[in-house]
Structures are given as C-alpha cells and as structure tokens.
N, C-alpha and C positions, 0 to 999 in steps of 0.2 A: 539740366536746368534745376535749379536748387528750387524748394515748395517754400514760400513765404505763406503766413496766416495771411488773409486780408482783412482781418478786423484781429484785434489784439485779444489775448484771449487766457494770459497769466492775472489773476485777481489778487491785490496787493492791496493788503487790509493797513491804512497809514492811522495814527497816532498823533493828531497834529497841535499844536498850538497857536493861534492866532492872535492879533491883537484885536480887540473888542470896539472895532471903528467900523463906519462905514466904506465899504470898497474894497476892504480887508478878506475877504470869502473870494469876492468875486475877482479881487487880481489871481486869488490864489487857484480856481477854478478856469481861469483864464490861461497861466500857466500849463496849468495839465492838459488841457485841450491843443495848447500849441506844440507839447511833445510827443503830439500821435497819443496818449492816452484817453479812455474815455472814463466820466466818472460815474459811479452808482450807485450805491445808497449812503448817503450821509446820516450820521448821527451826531446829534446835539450831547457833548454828556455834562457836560459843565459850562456855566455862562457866569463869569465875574466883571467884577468893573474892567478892567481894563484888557485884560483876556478871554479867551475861549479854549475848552477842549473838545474837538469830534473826531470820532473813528469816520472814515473815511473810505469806499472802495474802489479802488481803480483799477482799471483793465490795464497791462500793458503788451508787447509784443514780447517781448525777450529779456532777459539780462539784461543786454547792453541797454534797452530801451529804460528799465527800470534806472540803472547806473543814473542814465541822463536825465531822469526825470527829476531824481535826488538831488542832483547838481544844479537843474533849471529852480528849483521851487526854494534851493537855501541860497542863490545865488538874484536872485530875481523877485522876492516874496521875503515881507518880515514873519513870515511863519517857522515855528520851529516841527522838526520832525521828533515826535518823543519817543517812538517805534515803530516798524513796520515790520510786516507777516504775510506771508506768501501760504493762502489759504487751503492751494490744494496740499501743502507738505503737513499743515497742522490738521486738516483731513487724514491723514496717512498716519500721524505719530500714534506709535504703540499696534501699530495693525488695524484692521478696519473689520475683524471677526473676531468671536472666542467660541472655545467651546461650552456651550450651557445643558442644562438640565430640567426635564421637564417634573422631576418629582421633589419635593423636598425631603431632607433626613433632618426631624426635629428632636426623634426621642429614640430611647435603644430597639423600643419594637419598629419604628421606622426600619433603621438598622437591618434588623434581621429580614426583614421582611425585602427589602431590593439587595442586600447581599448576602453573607454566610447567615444561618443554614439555608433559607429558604430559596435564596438563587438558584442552589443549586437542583431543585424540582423542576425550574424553567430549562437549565440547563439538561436536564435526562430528557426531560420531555421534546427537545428539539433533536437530540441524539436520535429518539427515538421516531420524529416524525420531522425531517428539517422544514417541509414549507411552514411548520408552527414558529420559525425565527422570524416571517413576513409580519405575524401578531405578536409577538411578544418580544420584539424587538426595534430598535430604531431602524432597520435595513430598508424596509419597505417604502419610507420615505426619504431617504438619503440619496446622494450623488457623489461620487467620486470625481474632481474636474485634474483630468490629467497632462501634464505638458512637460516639453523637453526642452523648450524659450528659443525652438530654432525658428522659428517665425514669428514675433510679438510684436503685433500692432502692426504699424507701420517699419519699428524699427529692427526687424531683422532677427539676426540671430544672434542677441543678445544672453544668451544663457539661463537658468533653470532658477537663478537667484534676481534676477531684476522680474521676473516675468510673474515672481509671488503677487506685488500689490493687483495686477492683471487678474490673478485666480482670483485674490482677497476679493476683488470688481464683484465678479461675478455667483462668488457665494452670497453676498450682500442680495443683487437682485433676485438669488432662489428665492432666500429665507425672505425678504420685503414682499414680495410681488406671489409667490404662493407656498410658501411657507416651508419650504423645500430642505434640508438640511445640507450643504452641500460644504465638502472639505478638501481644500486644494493640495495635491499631491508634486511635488517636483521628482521627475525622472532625468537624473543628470547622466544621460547618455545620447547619443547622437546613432545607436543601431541601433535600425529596427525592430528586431528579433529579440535584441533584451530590450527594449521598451514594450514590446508586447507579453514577454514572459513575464516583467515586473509585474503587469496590469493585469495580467491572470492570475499572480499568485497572491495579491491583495484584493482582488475582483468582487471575493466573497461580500466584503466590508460593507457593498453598496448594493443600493437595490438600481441603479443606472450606472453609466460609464460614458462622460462629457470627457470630451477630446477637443484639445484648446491650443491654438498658436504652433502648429506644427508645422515643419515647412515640407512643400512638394518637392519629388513623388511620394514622402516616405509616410505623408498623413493619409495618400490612398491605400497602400496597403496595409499599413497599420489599424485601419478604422475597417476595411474589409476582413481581417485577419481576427482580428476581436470578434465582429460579430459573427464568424463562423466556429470560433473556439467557447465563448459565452449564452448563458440562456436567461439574456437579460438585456435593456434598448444601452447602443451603444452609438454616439453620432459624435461627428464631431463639426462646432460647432458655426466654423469659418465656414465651409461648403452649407452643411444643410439650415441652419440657423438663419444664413444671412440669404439663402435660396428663398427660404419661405416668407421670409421681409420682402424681395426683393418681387416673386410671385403676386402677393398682395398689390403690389407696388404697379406691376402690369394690370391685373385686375382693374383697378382703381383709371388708369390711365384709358384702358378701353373702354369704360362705361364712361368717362370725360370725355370722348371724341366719339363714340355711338358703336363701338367697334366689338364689344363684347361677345354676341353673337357670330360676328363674320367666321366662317369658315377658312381654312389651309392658312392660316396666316404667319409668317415667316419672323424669324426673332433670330437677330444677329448679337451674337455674343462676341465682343471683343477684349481680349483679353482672357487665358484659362488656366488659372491660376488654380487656386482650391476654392476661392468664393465664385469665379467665373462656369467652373467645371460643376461646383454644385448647385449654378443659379440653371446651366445648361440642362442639365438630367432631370429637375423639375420641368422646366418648361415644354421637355417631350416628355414626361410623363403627365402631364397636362394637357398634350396634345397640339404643340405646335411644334412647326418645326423649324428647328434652328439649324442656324448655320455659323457654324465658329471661327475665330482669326487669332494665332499666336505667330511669335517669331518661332514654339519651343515644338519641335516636331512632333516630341513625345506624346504632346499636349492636346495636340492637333489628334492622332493617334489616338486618345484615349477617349476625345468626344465620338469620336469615329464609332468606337465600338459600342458608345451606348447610343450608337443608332442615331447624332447628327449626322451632319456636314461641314465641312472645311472650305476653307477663300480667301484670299488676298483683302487686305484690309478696305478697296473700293469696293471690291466688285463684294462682298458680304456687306456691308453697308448698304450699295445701290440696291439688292435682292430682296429687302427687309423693308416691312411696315412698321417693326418693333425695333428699335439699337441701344443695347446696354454694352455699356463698356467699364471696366472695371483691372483695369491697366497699372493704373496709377502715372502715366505718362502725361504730366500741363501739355493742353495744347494738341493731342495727340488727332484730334478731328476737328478737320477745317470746313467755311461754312460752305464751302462748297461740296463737300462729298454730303449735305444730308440733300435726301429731296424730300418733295413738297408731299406733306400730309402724314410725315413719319411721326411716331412716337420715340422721342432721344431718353434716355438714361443715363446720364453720365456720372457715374456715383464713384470716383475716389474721390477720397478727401485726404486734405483740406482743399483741395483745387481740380476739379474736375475736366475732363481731357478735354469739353468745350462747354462756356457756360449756356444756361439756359437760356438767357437771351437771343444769344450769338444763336443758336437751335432755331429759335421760334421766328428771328429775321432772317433765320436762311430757308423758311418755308414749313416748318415741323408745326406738327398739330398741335404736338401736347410736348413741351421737355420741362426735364426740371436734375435736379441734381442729386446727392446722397446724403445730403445732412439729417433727415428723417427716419431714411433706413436702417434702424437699431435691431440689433439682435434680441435686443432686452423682449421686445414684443412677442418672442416665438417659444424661445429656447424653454423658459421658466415651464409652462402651461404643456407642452410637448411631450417636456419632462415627468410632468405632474400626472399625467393624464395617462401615458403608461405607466407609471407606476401605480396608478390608481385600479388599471385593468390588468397587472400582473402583465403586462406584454415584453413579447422575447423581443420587439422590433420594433422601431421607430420606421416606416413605412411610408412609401410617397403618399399614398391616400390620407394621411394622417396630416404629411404637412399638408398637401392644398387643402384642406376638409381648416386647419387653423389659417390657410394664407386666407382663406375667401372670408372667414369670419374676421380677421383684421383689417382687412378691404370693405367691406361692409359697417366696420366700426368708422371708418375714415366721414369726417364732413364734407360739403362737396370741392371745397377749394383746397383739400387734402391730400396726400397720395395713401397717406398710412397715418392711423390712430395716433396720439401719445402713448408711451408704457405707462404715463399717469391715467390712463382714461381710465373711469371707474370700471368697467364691465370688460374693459380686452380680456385680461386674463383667465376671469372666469367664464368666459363667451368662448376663448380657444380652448380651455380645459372641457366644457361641454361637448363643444363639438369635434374635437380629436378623440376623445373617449367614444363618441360614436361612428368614428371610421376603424377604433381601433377591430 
C-alpha cells in the first residue's frame, strides 16, 4: 500500500497578480482551497489602481497536485502567476553549511601568530602531549556525522550523494541547538569493514563519531566495531537517538495514565529494525521488559541476546501494557488487537500502523503517534555533553538520565518538548554530564 501525506505538505511560494476589485483574492483563494491546497501566509507587496502584487504560500501535496493547481488558478481566476518557488529547494541552494572560523587574520602579526612560525609551537606541543589537541584545537568540540545513504530516511538506499542535504540536516541542528561543529563525511561503499577502517583512519579529526542512515545488520556491527576500536562517544543515530526520544515518550505517557511507578511492566516492540532494536535495549536497560515481534529472524535473535523476548505480532501486543511499533507498515494493527487500558505508540511516518484515535476507541489509555518524536531533542546535547566530559562512551545511563529530562520538559497535554523549547537542550547537556 503506497503512503500518501494526509495533509499536503510541499510549500510553494507563488507570485501573483490580481486585479484590484472586489471578489478578486477571494475567488482566487477559493480556487486553491478547491485543489486540496491549503493557503498560509499572504503578503501584500504592492496595491495599485487596478492591480495587486502578493507573495503568496501554499501547501501542496505533490507535483502533480502543484501542475493542477497552476492550471485551476490561470484557467479559473483572472489572476496572473508572475513566479513560483518551491521553498524547501531554495532552502537547499548552494548547501545549508560552510566551514567558518572563529579568529580573524586582520594584520601580518595576526598571521604569524595562528600560522607559520608560531603554529608550529602549538603543533610540537601536541606532538609532545597529544590530549593538549582537546585545548588547542577545534577536536574537542567537533563531530564527524558518517554515512554510506544505504538507509536514508525513509527512502532507502539511495546512495552516499543524495544522503548530503540529510548530513547538511543535521550539522545545522549541532551548530543551532549547542554549538557543536559538526562535518558530514560521505563513505561510498556498502562493506563493512572498509566503512569502519575509513572511520578509524579519519577518526582522529573528531572529538565524536555520529553514525547516520545505515541500513541493518551492518549499522550493528559497524557502530559496535567503532566503539571497541575508538576512545571517543561513537552512536549511531537511528537506534540510539530516536530510542532516547522515544523513552521520554514512554516516560511522559506513564505519568499521563498514573503508571510511572507500576512495577514488571511489559513493553511490546513491533517492528526491529535499527530505530526498533535501539528503542528495545533502552527500554530494558530502563527496566522493563519487553517483548519483540519481526517477520526478520535475525532480528528476533538479536533482541534475544540483549536480554528481551520474542512473539507473534497478537500475542506480543495482547502481553503488553506499553505497544510501539515502528514498522512503517499503514494499517499494520487493528482495533481489535489493542486492549483496554494499553498505552499505543504508533510512530512511522507519514502514516502510522494505527491512528490515535482508532487506539483510544478500541480501549487504550493513552495513544498518540510519531510526529513529535525528533531526534533533534537528544542527539545535539548527548553529543555535547560527552564531549564536554572527555567521555569514551555514550552509555544507556546517559540516555535515560537526557530521556527523563526531555519528558519533564514536556507540558501536560505533550509527549515530548519542542527542540525549540528554550531549556531542552541545556537541561539534557546538564543532566547527561552528570550520568556521564
């Protein structure tokens, strides 16, 4: 079953010309609303006798939807289109990173002084004592975010060259969100073994090592393979990232239905992928126990060893007071498998395996969906925070020590913060520096 958006969701910035009558806006807003578009902020930029000019924003669904909107508004509407702009591609143009500089060179002793001669004192001095590179270098604060685009997004294995503006993503939110310096690296191979020898032999570069869009099994052994070769935090981002969102996310849910405290409480993970598998190894290292469901044996096998359990997609549902599923299969749980009083998760997107509603009329305490669950809220601060305490390891006590603090940021009709909330991030930098 193919994933349609359910609300339109391409922003197309129009250009428009109108004539300067009454009716004239609103047939033309009328239009848009009858082609599935919705409109958003308008602007006024010019107003003459007999015309107008307004930039204009409108949501569409897709191409095709765009094609027909063009066609409805010059076919239907004495309005002319003077341009349009599809705002996440002018978002994108020229890259969304550079690399900058925190000192200026204004004069020749600048000069000397951050390169030849003087550099090179920095430079013996580190030969001499290398942890002196964590101070007198950018290393200490930097990230390396590494990927090989066999798992991107939703879309697959698309390659090492689509999967940049993805990196670009997410260096943005280091540097925004705690000031992180972080530099996307494309590894265009698909073996393990030289992806992890790439990453060792550039390793140095970074004082972290962010592991991004890889597809299973080979992001498990590759992110365990790292961190037993490296003496510096190495995660990768899809398991533990979206574990420690998704933890908060439980958190939040059990103080919404009184459950926080309850003892042996059972948490069905369906679906174990690499976001499933690392939502799973939090949740008993947190102390519940879970119990897994894949079609992929392997998969089953590998919660196994970190000490769940395995089940058939009812009978782990029916076993469970908690059920996240994170499949990516519409549709995939009917309302008849939840019972009464359970807490649902159903977090793929765009279309979750059953909506919240359909949850909450089949008996469930507390459901809700994945729209909220950002990585953006862990990764940054995680990050920050070992490298703020020199740590070899990104550690389960680290994440829940930042899930609980994002769960406690959350209001009460919320599962999980915004990454905009003024205090997340330096609320999980506090408190993961003190699990470290």
């Amino acid at each position: 079953m193919e994933k349609k958006p359910i609300i339109p969701e391409w922003d197309i910035l129009f250009e428009i010309k109108s004539l300067h009558k009454p009716g004239a806006l609103g047939k033309l807003l009328t239009v848009i609303g009858e082609e599935g578009a919705i409109v958003g902020e308008i602007k006024t930029d010019w107003v003459g006798k007999t015309y107008s000019l307004r930039t204009i924003t409108v949501s569409v669904f897709d191409e095709d939807n765009l094609k027909q909107l063009i066609k409805a508004i010059n076919e239907k509407t004495e309005a002319q289109i003077i341009s349009y702009k599809d705002l996440v591609y002018e978002r994108h143009k020229g890259g969304k990173i550079h690399c900058g500089r925190k000192t200026d060179v204004k004069t020749i002793w600048d000069l000397r002084y951050i390169y030849t001669p003087g550099v090179a004192r920095i430079s013996q001095e580190i030969k001499s004592n290398p942890i002196k590179a964590r101070e007198y270098t950018s290393i200490s604060n930097s990230v390396g975010i590494f990927t090989n685009g066999t798992r991107v997004l939703g879309l697959g294995d698309i390659g090492v060259l689509p999967a940049m503006p993805v990196m670009e993503g997410k260096a943005v939110i280091y540097d925004q969100f705690v000031g992180i310096s972080a530099v996307p690296i494309l590894v265009d191979t698909k073996d393990p073994d030289e992806f992890i020898n790439t990453v060792e032999k550039v390793s140095q570069t970074f004082g972290g090592i962010h592991l991004e869009d890889i597809r299973i099994p080979d992001c498990f052994y590759i992110e365990d393979e790292l961190i037993k070769r490296l003496n510096k935090p190495v995660m990768h981002d899809d398991q533990h990232g979206t574990a420690t969102v998704v933890l908060a996310a439980v958190i939040s849910a059990l103080k919404q239905t009184g459950h926080l405290k309850d003892k042996n409480l059972k948490a069905a993970q369906i679906g174990l992928g690499a976001a499933g598998l690392g939502i799973a190894r939090l949740l008993i290292d947190y102390g519940l126990e879970v119990i897994g469901s894949d079609i992929n044996e392997e998969s089953r096998k590998r919660l196994e060893k970190l000490g769940g359990k395995t089940a058939e997609l009812n009978d782990a549902i029916h076993q469970s007071e908690i059920v996240i599923t994170t499949t990516g299969v519409v549709g995939l749980i009917k309302s008849e498998m939840i019972r009464k009083g359970q807490i649902v998760l159903a977090l793929s997107n765009p279309i979750p395996e059953i909506f919240p509603e359909e949850a909450l009329n089949a008996g469930a305490a507390f459901a809700a969906d994945g729209k909220s669950i950002n990585n953006a809220l862990a990764y940054p601060g995680l990050f920050k925070a070992a490298l703020e305490k020199n740590a070899r390891q990104i550690t389960s006590e680290m994440k829940i020590a930042a899930a609980e603090v994002i769960s406690s940021l959350a209001d009460e009709n919320e599962l999980v913060p915004s990454p905009f909330h003024p205090e997340v991030h330096k609320k999980v930098i506090e408190a993961v520096k003190k699990a470290c």
